[in-house]
mmCIF file of the N, C-alpha and C atoms, coordinates in Angstrom:
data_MODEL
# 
_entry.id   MODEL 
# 
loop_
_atom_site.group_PDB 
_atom_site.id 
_atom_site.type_symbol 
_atom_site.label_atom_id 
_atom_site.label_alt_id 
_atom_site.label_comp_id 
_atom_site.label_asym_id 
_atom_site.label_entity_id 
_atom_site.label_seq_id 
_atom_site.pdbx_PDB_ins_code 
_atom_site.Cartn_x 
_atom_site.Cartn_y 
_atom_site.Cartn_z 
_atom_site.occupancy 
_atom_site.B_iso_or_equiv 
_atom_site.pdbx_formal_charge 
_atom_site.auth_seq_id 
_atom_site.auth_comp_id 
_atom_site.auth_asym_id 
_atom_site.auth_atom_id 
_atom_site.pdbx_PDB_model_num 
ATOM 1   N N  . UNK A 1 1  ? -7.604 2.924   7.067   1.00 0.00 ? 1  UNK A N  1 
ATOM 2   C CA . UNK A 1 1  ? -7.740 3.622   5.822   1.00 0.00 ? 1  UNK A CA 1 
ATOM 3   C C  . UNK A 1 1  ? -7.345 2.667   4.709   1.00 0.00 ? 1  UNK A C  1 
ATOM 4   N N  . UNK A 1 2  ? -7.768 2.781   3.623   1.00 0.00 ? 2  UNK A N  1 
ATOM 5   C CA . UNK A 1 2  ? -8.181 1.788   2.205   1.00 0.00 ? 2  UNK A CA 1 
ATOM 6   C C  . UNK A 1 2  ? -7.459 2.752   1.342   1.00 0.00 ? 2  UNK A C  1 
ATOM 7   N N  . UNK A 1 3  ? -6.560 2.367   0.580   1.00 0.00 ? 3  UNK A N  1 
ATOM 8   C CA . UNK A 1 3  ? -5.823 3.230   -0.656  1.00 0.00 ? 3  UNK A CA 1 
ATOM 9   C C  . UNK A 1 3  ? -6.039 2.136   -1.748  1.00 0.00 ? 3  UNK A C  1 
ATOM 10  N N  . UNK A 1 4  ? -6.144 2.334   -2.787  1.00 0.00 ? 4  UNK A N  1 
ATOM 11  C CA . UNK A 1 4  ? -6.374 1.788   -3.942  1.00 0.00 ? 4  UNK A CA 1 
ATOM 12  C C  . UNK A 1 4  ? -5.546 1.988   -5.034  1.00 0.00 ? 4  UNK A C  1 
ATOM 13  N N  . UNK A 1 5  ? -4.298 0.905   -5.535  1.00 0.00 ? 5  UNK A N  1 
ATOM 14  C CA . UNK A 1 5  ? -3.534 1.243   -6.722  1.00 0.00 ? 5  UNK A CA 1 
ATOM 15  C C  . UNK A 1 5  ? -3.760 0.543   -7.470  1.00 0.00 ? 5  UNK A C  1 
ATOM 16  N N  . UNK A 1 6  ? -4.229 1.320   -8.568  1.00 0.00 ? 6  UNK A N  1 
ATOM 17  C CA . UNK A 1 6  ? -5.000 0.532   -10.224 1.00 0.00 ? 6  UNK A CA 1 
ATOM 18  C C  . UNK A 1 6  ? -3.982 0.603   -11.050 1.00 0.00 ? 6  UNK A C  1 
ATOM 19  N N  . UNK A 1 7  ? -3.509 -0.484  -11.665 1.00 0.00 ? 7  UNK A N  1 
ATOM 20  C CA . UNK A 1 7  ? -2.826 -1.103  -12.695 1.00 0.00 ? 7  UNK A CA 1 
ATOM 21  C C  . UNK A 1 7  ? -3.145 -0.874  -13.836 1.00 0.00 ? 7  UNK A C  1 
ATOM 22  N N  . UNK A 1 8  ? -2.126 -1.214  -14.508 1.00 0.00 ? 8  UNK A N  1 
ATOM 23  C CA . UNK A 1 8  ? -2.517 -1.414  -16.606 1.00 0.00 ? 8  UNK A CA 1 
ATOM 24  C C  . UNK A 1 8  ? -3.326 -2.796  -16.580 1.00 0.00 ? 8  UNK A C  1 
ATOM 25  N N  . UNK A 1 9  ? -2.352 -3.232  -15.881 1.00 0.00 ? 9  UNK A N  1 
ATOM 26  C CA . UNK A 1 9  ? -3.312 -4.782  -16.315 1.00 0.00 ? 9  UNK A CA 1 
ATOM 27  C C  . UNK A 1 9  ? -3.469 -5.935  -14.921 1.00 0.00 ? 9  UNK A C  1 
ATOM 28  N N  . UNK A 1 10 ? -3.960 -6.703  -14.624 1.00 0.00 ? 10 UNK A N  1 
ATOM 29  C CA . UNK A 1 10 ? -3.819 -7.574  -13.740 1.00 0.00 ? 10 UNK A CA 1 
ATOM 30  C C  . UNK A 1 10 ? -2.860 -8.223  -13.721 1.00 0.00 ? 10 UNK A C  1 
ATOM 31  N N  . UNK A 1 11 ? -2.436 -8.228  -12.062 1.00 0.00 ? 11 UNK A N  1 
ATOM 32  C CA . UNK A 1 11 ? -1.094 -8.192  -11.643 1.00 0.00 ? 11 UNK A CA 1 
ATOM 33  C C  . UNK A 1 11 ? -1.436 -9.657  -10.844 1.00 0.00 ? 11 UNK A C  1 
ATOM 34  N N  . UNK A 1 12 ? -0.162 -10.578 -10.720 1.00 0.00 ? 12 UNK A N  1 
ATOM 35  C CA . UNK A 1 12 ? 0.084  -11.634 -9.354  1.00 0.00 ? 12 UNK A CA 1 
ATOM 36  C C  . UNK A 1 12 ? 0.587  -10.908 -8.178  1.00 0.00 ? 12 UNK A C  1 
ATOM 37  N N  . UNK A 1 13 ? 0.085  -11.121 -7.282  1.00 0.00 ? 13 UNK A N  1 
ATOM 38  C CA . UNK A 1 13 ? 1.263  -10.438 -5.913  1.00 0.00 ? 13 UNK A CA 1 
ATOM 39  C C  . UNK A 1 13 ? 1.364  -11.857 -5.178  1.00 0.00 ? 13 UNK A C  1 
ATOM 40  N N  . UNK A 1 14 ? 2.810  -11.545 -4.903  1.00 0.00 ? 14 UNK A N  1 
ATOM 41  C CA . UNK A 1 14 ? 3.427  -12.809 -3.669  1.00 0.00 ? 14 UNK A CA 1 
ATOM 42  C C  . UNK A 1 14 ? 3.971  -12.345 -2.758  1.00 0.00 ? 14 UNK A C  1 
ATOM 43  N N  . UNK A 1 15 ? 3.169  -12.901 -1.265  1.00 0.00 ? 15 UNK A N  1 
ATOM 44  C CA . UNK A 1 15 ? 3.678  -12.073 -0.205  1.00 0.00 ? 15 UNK A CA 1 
ATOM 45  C C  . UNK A 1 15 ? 5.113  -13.368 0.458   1.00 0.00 ? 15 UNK A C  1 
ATOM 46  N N  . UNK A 1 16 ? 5.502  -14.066 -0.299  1.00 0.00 ? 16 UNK A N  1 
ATOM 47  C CA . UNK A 1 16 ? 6.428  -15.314 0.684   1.00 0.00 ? 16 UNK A CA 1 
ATOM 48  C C  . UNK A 1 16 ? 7.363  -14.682 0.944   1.00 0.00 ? 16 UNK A C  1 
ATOM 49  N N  . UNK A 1 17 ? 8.034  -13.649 0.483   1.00 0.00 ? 17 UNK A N  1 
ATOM 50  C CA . UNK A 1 17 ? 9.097  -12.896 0.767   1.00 0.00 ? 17 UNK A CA 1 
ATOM 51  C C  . UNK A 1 17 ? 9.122  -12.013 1.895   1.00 0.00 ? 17 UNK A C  1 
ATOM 52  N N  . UNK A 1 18 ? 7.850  -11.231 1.722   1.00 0.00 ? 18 UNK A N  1 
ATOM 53  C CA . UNK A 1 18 ? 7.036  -10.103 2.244   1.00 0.00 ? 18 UNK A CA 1 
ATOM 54  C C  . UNK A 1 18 ? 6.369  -9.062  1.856   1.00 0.00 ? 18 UNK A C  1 
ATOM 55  N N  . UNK A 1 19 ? 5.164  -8.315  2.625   1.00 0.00 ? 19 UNK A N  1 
ATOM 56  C CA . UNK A 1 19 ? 4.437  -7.832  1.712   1.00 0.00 ? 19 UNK A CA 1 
ATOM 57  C C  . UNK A 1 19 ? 4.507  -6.515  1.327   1.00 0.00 ? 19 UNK A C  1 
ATOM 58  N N  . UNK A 1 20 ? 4.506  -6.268  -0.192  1.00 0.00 ? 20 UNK A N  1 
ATOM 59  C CA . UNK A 1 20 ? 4.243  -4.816  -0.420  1.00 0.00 ? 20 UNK A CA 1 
ATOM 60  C C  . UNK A 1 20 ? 3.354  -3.656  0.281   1.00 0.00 ? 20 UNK A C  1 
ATOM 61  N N  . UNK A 1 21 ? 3.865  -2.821  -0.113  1.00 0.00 ? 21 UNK A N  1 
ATOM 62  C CA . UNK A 1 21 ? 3.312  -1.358  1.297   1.00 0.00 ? 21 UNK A CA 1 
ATOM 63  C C  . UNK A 1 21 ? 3.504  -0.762  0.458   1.00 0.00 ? 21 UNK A C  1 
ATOM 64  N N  . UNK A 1 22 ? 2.992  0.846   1.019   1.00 0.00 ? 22 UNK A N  1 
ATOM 65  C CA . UNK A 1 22 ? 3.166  2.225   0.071   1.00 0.00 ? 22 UNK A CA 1 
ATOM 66  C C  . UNK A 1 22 ? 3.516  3.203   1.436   1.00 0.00 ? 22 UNK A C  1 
ATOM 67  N N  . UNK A 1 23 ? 4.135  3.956   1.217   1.00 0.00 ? 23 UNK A N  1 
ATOM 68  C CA . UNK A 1 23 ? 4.472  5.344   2.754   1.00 0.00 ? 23 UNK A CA 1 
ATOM 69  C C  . UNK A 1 23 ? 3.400  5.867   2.390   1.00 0.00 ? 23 UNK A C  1 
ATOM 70  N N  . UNK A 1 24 ? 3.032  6.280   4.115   1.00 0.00 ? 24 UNK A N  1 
ATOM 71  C CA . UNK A 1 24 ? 1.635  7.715   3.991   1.00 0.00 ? 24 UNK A CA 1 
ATOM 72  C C  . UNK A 1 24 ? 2.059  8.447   5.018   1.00 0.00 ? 24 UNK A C  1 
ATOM 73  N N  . UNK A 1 25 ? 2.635  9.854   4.355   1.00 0.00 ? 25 UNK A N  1 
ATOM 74  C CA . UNK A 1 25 ? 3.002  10.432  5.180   1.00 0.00 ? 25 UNK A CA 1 
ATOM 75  C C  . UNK A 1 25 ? 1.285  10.733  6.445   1.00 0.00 ? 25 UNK A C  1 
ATOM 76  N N  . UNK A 1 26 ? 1.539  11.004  7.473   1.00 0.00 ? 26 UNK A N  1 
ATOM 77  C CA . UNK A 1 26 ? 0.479  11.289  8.409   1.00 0.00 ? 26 UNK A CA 1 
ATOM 78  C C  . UNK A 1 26 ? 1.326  12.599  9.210   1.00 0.00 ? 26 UNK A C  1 
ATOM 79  N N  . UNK A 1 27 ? 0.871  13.326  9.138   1.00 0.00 ? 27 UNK A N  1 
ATOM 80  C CA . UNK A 1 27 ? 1.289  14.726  10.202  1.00 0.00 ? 27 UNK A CA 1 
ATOM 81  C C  . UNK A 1 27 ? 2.989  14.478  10.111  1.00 0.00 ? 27 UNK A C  1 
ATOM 82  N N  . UNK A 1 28 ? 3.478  14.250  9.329   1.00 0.00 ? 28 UNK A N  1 
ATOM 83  C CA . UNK A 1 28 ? 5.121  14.445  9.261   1.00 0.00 ? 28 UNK A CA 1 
ATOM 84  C C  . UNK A 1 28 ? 5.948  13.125  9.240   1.00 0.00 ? 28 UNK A C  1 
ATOM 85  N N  . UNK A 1 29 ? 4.830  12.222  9.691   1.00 0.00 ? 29 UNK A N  1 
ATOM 86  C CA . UNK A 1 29 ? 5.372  11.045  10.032  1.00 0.00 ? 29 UNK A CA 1 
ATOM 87  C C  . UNK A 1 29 ? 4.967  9.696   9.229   1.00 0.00 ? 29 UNK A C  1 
ATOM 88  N N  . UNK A 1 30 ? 5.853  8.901   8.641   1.00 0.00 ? 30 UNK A N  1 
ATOM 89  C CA . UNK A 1 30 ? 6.090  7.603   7.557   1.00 0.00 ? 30 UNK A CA 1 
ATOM 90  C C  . UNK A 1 30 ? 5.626  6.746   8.424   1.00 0.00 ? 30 UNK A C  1 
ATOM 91  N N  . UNK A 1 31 ? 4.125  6.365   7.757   1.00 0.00 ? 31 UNK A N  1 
ATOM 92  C CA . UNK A 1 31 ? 3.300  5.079   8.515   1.00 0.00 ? 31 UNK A CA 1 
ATOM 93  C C  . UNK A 1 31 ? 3.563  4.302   7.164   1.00 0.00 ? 31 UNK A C  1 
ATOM 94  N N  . UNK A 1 32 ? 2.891  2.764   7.339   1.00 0.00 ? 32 UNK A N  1 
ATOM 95  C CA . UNK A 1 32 ? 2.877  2.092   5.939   1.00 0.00 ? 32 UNK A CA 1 
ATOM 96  C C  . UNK A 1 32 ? 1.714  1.404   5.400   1.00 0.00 ? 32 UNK A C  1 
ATOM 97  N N  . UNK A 1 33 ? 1.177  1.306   4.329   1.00 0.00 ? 33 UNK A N  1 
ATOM 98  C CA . UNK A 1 33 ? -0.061 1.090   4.468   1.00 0.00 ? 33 UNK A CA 1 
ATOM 99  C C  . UNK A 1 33 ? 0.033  -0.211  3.614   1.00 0.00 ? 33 UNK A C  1 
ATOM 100 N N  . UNK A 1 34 ? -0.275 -1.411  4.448   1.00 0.00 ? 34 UNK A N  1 
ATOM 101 C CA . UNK A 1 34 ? 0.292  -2.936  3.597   1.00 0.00 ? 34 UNK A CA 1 
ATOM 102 C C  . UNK A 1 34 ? -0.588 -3.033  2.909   1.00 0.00 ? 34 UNK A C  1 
ATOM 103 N N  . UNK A 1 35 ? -0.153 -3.984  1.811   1.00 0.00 ? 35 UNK A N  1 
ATOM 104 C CA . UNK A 1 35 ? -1.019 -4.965  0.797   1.00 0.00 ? 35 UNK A CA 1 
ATOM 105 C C  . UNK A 1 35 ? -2.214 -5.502  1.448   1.00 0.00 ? 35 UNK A C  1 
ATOM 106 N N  . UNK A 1 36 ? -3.323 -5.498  1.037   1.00 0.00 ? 36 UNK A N  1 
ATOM 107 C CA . UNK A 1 36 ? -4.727 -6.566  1.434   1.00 0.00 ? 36 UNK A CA 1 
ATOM 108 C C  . UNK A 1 36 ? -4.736 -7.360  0.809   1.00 0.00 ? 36 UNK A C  1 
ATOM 109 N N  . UNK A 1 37 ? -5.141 -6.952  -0.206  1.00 0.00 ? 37 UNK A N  1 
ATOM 110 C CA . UNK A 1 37 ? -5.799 -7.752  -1.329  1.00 0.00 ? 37 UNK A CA 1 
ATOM 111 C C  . UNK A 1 37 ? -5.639 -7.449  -2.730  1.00 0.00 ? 37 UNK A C  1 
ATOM 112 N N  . UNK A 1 38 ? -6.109 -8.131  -3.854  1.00 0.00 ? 38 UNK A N  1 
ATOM 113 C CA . UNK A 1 38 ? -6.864 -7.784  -5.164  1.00 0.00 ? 38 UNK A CA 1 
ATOM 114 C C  . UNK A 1 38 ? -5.281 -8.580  -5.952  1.00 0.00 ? 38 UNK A C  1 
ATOM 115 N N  . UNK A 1 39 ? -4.764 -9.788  -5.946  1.00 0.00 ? 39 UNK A N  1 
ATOM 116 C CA . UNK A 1 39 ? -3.698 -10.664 -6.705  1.00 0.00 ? 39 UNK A CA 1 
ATOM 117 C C  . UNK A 1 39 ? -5.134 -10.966 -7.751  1.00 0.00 ? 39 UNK A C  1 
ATOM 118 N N  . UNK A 1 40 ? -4.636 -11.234 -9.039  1.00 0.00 ? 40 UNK A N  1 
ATOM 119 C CA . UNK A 1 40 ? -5.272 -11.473 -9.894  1.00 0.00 ? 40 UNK A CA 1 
ATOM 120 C C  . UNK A 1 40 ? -6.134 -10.346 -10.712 1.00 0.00 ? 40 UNK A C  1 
ATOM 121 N N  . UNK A 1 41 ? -6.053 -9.938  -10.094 1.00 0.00 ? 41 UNK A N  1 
ATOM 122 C CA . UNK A 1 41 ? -6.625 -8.457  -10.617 1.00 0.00 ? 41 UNK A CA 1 
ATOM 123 C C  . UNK A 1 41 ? -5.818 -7.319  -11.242 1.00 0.00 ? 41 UNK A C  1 
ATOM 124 N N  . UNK A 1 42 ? -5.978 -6.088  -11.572 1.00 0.00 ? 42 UNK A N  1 
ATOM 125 C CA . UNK A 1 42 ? -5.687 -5.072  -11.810 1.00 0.00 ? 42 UNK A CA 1 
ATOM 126 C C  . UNK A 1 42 ? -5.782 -3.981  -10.316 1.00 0.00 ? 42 UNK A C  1 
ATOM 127 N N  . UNK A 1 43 ? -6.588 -4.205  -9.622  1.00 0.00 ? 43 UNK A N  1 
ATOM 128 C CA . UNK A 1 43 ? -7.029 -3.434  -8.409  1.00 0.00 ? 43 UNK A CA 1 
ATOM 129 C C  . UNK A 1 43 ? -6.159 -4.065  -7.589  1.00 0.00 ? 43 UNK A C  1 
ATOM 130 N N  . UNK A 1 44 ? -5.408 -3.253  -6.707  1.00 0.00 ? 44 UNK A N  1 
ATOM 131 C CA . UNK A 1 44 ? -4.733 -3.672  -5.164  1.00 0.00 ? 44 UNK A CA 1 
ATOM 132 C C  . UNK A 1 44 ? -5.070 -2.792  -4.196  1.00 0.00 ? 44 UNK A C  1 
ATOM 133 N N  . UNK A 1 45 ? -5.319 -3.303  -2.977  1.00 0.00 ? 45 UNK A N  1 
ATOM 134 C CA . UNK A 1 45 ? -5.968 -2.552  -2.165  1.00 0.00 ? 45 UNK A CA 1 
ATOM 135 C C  . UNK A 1 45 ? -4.712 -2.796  -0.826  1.00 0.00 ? 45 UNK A C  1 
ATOM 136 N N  . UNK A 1 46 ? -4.401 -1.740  -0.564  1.00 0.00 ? 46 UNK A N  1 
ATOM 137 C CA . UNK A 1 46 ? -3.852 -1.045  0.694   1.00 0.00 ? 46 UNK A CA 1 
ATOM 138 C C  . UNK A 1 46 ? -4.271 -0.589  1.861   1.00 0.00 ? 46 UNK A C  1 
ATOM 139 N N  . UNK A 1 47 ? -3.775 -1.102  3.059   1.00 0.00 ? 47 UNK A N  1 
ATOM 140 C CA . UNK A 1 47 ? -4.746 -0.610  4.214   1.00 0.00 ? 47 UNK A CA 1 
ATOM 141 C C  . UNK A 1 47 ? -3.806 -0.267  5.430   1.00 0.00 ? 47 UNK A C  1 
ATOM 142 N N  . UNK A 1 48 ? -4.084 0.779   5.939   1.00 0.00 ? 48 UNK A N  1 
ATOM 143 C CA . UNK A 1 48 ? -3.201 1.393   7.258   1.00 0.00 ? 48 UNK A CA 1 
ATOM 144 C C  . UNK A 1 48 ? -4.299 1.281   8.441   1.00 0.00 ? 48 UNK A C  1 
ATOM 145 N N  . UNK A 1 49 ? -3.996 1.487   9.489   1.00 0.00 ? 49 UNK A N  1 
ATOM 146 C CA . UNK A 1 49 ? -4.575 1.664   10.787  1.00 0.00 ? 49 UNK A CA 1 
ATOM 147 C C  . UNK A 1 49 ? -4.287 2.436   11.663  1.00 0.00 ? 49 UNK A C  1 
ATOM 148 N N  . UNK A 1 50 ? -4.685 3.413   11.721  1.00 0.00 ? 50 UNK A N  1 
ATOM 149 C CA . UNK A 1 50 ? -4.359 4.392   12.041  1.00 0.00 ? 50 UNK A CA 1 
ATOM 150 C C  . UNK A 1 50 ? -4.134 4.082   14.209  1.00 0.00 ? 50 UNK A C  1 
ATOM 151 N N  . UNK A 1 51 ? -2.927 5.014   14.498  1.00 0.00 ? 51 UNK A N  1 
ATOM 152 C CA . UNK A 1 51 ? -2.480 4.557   15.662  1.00 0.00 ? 51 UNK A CA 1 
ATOM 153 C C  . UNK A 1 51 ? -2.646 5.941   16.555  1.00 0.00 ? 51 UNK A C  1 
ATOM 154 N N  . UNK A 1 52 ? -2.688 5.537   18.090  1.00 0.00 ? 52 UNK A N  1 
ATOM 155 C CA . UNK A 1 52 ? -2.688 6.497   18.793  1.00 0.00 ? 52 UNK A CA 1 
ATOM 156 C C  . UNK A 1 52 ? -1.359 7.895   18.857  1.00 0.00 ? 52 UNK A C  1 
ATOM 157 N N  . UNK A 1 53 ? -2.107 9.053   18.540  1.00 0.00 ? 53 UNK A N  1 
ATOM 158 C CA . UNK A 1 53 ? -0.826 9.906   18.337  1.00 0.00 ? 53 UNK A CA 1 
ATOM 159 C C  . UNK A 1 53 ? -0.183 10.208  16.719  1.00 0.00 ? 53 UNK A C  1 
ATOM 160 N N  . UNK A 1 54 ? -1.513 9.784   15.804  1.00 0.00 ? 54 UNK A N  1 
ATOM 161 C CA . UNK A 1 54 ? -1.768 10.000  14.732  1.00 0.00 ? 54 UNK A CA 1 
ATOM 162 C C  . UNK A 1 54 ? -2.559 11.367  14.127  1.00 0.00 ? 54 UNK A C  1 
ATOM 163 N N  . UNK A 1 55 ? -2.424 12.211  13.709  1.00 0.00 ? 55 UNK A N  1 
ATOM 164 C CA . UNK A 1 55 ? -2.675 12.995  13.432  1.00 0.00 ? 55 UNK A CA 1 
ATOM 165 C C  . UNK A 1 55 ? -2.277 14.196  12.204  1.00 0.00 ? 55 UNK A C  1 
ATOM 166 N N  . UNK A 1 56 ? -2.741 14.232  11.417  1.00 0.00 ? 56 UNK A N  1 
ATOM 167 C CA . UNK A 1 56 ? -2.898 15.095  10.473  1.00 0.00 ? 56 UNK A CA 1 
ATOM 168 C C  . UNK A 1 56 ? -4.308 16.110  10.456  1.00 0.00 ? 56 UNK A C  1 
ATOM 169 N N  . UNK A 1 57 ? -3.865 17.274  10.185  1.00 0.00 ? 57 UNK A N  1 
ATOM 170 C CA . UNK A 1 57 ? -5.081 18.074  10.201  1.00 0.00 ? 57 UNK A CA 1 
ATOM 171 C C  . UNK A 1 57 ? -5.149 18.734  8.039   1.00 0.00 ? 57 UNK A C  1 
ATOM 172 N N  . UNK A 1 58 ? -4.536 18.044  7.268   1.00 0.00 ? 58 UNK A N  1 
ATOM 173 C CA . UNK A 1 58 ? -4.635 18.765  6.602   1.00 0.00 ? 58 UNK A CA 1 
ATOM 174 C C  . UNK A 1 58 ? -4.708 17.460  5.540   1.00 0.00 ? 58 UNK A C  1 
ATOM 175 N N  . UNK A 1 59 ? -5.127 16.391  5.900   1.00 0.00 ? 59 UNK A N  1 
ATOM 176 C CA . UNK A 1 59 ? -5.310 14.809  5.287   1.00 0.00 ? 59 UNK A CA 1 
ATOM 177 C C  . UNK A 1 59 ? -3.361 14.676  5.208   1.00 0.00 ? 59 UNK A C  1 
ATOM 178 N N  . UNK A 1 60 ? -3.843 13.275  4.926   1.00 0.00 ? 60 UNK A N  1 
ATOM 179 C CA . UNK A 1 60 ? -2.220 12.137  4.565   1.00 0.00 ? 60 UNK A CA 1 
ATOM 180 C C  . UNK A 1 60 ? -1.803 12.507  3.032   1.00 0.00 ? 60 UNK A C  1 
ATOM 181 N N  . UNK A 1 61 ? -0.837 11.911  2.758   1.00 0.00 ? 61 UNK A N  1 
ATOM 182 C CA . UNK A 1 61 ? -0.359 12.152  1.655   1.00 0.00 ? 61 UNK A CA 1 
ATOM 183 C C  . UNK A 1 61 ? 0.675  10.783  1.634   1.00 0.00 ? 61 UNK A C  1 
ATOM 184 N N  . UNK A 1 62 ? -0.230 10.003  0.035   1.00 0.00 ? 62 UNK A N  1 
ATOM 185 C CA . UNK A 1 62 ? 0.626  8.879   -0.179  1.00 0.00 ? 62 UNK A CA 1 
ATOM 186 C C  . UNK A 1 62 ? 2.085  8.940   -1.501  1.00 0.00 ? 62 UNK A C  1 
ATOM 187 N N  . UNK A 1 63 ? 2.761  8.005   -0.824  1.00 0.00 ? 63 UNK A N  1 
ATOM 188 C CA . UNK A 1 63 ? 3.763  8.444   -1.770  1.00 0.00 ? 63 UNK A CA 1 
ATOM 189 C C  . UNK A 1 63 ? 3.861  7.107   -2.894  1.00 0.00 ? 63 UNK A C  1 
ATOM 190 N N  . UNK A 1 64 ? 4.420  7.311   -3.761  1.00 0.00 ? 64 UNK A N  1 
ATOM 191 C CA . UNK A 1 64 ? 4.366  6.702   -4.670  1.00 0.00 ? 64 UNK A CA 1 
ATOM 192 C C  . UNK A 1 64 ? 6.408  6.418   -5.240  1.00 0.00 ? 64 UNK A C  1 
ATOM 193 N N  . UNK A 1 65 ? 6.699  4.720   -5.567  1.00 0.00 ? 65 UNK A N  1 
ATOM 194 C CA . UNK A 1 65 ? 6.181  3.419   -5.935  1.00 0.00 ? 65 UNK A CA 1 
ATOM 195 C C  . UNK A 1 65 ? 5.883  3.108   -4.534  1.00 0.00 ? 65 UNK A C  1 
ATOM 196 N N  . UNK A 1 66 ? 5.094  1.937   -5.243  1.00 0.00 ? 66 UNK A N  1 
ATOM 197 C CA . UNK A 1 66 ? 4.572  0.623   -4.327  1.00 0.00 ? 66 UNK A CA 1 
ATOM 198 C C  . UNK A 1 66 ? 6.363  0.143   -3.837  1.00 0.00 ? 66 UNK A C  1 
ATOM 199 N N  . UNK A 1 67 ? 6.848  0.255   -2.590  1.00 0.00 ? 67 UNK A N  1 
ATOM 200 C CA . UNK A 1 67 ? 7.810  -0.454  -1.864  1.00 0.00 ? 67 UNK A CA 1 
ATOM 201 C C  . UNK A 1 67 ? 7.624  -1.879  -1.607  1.00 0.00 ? 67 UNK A C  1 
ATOM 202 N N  . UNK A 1 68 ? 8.300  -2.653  -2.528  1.00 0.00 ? 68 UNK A N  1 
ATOM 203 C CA . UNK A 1 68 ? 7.770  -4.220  -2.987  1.00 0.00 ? 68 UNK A CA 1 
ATOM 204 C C  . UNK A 1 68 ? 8.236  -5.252  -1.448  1.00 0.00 ? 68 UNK A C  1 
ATOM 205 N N  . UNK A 1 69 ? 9.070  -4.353  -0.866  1.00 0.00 ? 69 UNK A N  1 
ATOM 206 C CA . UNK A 1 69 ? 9.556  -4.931  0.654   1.00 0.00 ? 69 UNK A CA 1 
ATOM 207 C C  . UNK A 1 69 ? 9.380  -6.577  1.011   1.00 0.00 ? 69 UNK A C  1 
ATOM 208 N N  . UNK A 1 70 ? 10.142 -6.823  -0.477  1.00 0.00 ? 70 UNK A N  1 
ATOM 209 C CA . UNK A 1 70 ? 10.544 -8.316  0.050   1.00 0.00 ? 70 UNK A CA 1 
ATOM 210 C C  . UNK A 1 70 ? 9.689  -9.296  -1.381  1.00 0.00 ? 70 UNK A C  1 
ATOM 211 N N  . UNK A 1 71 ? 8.277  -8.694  -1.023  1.00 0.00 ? 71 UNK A N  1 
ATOM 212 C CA . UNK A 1 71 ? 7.209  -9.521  -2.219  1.00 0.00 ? 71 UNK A CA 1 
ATOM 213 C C  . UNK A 1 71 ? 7.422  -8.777  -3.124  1.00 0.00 ? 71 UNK A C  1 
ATOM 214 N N  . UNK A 1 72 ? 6.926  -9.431  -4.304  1.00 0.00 ? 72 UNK A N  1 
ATOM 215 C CA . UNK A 1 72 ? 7.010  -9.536  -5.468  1.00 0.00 ? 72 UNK A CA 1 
ATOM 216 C C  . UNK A 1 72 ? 4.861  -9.457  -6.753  1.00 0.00 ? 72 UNK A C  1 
ATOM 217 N N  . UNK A 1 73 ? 5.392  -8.361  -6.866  1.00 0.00 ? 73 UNK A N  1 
ATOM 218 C CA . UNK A 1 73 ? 3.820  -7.983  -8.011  1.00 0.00 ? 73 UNK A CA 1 
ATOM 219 C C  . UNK A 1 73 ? 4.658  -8.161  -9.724  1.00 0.00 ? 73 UNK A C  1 
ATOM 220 N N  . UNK A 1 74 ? 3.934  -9.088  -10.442 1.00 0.00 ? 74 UNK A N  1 
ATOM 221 C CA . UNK A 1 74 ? 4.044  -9.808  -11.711 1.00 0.00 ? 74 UNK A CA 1 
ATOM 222 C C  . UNK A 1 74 ? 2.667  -9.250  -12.564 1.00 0.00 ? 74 UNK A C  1 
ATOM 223 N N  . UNK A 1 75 ? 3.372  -9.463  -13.505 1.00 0.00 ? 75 UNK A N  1 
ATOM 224 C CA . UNK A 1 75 ? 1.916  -9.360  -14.682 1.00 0.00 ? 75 UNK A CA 1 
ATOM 225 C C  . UNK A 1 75 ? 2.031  -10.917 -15.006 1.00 0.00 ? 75 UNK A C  1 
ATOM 226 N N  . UNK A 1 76 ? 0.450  -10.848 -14.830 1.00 0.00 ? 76 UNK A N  1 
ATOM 227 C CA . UNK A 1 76 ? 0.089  -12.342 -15.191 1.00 0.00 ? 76 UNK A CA 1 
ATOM 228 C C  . UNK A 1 76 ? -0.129 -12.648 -16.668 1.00 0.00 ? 76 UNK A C  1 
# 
């Protein structure tokens, strides 16, 4: 799954620390859905994978801030 967090403005992300994530809750349970892509941009794209014994019947629910877990997002 692909989550998408749009910015004010285009952002740097640095993963040397480690990489930013967001929680999604799934059926009760805190999965994390890491950073992909989109440094230089305004667009960051988030992606989970969903695992065996995953299940929600009523969709996920993401939580909000971005958990910077180590890396670091800048305005360029």
């Amino acid at each position: 799954m692909d989550f998408t967090v749009n910015m004010s403005k285009a952002v740097n992300v640095d993963i040397t620390g480690g990489t930013p994530r967001i929680a999604v809750d799934v059926g009760g349970n805190t999965r994390y859905a890491s950073y992909a892509s989109g440094t230089g941009t305004s667009t960051l794209i988030f992606t989970y994978t969903a695992t065996a014994g995953d299940v929600d019947l009523d969709g996920v629910a993401v939580s909000s801030p971005v958990d910077l877990n180590g890396g670091t997002i800048t305005d360029l």
